[in-house]
NUMARFI-912717 format. One record per residue (C-alpha): y, x, z; residue in one letter. Coordinates in steps of 0.5 Angstrom, whole numbers, padded with zeros to 4 digits, always signed. Layout:
YXZa/...
***
This chain:
+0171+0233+0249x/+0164+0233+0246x/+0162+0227+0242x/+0158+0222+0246x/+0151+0218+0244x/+0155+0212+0241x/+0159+0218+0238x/+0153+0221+0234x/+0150+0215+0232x/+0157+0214+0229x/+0157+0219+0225x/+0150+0220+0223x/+0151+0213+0219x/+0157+0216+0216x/+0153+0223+0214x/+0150+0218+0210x/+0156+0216+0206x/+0157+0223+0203x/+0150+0227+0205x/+0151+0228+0197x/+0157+0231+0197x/+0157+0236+0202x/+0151+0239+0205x/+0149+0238+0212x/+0150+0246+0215x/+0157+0243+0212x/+0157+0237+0216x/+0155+0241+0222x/+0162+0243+0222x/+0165+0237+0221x/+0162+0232+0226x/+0165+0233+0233x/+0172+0234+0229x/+0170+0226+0225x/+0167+0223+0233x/+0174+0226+0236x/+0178+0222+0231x/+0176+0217+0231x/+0176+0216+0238x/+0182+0217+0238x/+0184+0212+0234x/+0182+0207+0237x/+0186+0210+0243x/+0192+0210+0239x/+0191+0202+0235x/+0192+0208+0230x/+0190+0207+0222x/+0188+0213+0218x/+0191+0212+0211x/+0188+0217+0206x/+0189+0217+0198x/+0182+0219+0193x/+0186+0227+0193x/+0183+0227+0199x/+0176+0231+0202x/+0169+0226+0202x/+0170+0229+0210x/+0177+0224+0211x/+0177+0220+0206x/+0169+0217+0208x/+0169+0219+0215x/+0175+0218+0219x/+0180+0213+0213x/+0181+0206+0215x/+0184+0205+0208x/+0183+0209+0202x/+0185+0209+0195x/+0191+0210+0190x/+0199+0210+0191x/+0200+0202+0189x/+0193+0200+0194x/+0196+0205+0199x/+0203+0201+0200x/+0199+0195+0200x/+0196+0195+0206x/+0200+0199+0210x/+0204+0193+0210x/+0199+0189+0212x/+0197+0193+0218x/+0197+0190+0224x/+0196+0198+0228x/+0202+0202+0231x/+0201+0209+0229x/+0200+0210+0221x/+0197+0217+0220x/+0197+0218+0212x/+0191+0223+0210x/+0197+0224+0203x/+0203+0228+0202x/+0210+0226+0204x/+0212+0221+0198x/+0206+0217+0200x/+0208+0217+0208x/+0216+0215+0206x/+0213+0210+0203x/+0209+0207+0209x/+0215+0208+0213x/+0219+0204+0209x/+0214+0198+0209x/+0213+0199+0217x/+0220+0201+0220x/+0218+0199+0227x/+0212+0203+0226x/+0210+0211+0228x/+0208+0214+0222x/+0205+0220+0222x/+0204+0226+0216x/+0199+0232+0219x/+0204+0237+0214x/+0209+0235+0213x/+0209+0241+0208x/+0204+0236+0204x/+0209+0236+0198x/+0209+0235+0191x/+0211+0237+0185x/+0213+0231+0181x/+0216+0228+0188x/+0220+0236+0187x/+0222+0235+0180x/+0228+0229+0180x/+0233+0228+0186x/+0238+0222+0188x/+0243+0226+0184x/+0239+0227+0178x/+0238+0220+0178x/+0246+0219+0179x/+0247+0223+0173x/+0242+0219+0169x/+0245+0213+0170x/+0253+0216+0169x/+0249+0218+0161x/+0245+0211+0160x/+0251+0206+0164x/+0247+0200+0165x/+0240+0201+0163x/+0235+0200+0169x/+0232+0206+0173x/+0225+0205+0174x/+0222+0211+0179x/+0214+0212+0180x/+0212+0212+0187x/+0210+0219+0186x/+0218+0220+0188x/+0222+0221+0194x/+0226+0216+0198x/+0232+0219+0196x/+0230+0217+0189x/+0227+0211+0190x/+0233+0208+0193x/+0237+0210+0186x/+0232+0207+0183x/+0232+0200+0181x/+0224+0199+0182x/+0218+0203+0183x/+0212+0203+0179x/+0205+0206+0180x/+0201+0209+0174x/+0196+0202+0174x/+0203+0197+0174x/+0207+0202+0170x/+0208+0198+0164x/+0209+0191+0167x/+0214+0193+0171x/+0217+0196+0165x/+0216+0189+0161x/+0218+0186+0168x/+0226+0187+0167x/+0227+0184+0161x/+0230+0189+0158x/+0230+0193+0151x/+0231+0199+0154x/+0229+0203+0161x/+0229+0210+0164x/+0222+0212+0167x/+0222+0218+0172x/+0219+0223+0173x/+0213+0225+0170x/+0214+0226+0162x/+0207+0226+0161x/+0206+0218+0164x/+0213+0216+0161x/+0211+0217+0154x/+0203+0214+0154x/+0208+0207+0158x/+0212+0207+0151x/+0207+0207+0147x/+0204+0201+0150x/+0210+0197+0150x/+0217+0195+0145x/+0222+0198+0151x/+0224+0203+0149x/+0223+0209+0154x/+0229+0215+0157x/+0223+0220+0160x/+0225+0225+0165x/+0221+0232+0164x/+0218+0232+0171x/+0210+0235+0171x/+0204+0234+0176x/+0201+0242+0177x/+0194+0238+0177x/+0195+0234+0171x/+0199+0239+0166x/+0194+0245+0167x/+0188+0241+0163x/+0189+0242+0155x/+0186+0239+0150x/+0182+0244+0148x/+0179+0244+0154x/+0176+0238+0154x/+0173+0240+0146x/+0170+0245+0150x/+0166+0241+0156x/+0163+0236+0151x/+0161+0243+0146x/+0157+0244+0152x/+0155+0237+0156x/+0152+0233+0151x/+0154+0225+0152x/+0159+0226+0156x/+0165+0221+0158x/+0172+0223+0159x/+0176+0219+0163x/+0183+0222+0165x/+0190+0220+0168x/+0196+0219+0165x/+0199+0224+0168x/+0196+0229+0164x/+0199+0232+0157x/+0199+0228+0152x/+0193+0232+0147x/+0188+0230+0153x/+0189+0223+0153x/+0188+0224+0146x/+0181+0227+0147x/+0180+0223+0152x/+0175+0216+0152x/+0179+0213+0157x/+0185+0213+0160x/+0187+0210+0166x/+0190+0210+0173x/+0187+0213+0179x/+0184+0205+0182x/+0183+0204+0174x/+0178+0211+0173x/+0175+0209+0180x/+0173+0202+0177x/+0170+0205+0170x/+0166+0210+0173x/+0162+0205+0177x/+0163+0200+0172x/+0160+0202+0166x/+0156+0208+0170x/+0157+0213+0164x/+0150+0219+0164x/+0154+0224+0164x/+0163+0224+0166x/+0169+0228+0166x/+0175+0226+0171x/+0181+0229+0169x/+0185+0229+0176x/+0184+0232+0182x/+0177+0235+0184x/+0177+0231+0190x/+0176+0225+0187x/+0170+0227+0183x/+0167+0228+0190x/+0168+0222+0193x/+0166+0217+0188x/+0159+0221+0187x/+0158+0219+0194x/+0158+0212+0192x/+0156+0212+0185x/+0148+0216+0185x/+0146+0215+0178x/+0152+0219+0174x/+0153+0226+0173x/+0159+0228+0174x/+0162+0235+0172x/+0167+0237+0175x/+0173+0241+0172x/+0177+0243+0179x/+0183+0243+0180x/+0186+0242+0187x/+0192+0240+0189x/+0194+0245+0194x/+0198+0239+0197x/+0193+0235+0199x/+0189+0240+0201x/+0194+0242+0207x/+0191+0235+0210x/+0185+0237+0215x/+0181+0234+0221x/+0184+0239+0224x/+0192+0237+0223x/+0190+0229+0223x/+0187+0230+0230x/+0193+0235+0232x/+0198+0228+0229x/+0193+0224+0234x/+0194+0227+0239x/+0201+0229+0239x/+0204+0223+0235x/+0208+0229+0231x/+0210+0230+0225x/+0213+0223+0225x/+0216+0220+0218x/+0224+0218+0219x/+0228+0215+0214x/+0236+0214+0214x/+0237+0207+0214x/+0241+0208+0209x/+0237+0210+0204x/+0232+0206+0207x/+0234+0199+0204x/+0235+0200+0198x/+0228+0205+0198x/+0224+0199+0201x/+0228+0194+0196x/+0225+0198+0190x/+0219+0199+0193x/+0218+0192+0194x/+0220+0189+0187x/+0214+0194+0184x/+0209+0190+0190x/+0213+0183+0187x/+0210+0185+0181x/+0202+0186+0181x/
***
């Protein structure tokens, strides 16, 4: 169906948002695909959830919610739609169903997976807890039903080292990302049991990578993800979660930045932010890229591929998700 009048007037205001950022014999592609899916939305009282890794196309045009792990699980249990589409991987969609049991939600891949989510299992956990017999398993949202409902609590990389403090205890397991674990114990007196899990994204910047962009940039800013090596962080001028390196770039406006995560993100917040240079280092998760308007649309339409969790896993997933949202 080709886009109508309201449509176009639609979809011009929304060129506005990211005519920074994606040309404009881009945006010709991408303006019947935006105008039919966000038609359908409302067709379906449909809600499009899409994390900062996404494309400016989604995650400015057709989102509804947008932002990192923790706000993603807020507000998708605080949505009043009927269907959930997560613009994310498939950790991100377990989550909102968890929150939203009585919801469809849908992942446009559901081959969008991820590396840390694939590094631990439910049973790796179960082996961690017979070694360390009664110390608390804390499990980052990047992981899978299965694990979080071994987990006693979840965090995000923004409430890591509040859920940590939060149990009161002398000593926890934090699981799966390594990198994460040890930037949370140097932040903390709980001593941290840490799991050799990596992101594919995060592990590939080094430091001497950095050493080189500030060679040939001059005053430029690094802020990087936690999830990166431990040398980066070292190398880095700030450290932060995705939300908290979000918040830095529009607060303190640096002339010149480097983010140390997923390109997209770079992209979608120099559409919003106009006097800051960003250089751009990109790695791509090749994950999130398998979300397209495309597929989002084909999800729409055909309300496949749905999320389903066993009930059984379920519960103690969700009691886990929900004590992290207790937190913060």
């Amino acid at each position: 169906m080709p886009p109508t009048l309201t449509d176009t007037r639609e979809t011009d205001r929304l060129y506005e948002r990211v005519m920074r950022v994606i040309p404009s014999p881009e945006w010709l592609i991408h303006e019947p695909k935006i105008a039919a899916i966000n038609r359908l939305k409302r067709d379906r009282n449909a809600v499009i959830l899409a994390h900062n890794y996404q494309t400016p196309e989604i995650y400015h045009c057709v989102a509804d919610i947008v932002g990192d792990s923790l706000a993603l699980a807020k507000r998708a249990a605080e949505t009043d739609a009927e269907v959930i589409v997560m613009a994310g991987v498939y950790f991100m969609a377990e989550t909102a169903k968890l929150l939203n049991t009585e919801k469809i939600v849908l992942i446009p891949d559901d081959r969008a997976g991820c590396s840390l989510a694939a590094s631990i299992s439910g049973e790796d956990v179960r082996r961690l807890r017979a070694t360390y017999p009664g110390v608390p398993v804390v499990s980052y949202v990047n992981t899978s039903a299965d694990v979080k409902a071994e987990s006693d609590i979840c965090c995000t990389s923004s409430n890591a080292v509040e859920v940590v403090e939060s149990l009161g205890r002398d000593r926890v397991i934090l699981l799966p990302d390594e990198y994460l674990a040890n930037h949370v114990a140097k932040q903390t007196d709980v001593e941290v049991i840490t799991w050799h899990g990596h992101c594919e994204v995060h592990e590939r910047f080094t430091g001497d990578e950095i050493r080189d962009y500030r060679d040939g940039f001059e005053g430029l800013v690094v802020v990087a993800h936690p999830e990166c090596p431990p040398d980066v962080l070292e190398a880095s001028d700030f450290v932060g979660s995705t939300a908290q390196m979000v918040d830095y770039v529009k607060t303190e406006t640096p002339a010149r930045v480097l983010m140390l995560t997923e390109c997209s993100m770079s992209d979608n917040v120099a559409a919003e932010v106009s006097d800051v240079e960003f250089v751009r280092p990109c790695n791509l998760c090749p994950h999130m890229k398998r979300i397209t308007l495309d597929n989002i649309h084909r999800a729409l339409e055909t309300l496949e591929p749905r999320v389903e969790i066993p009930e059984t896993v379920a519960v103690t997933a969700r009691h886990a998700v929900e004590r992290m949202l207790a937190v913060r």
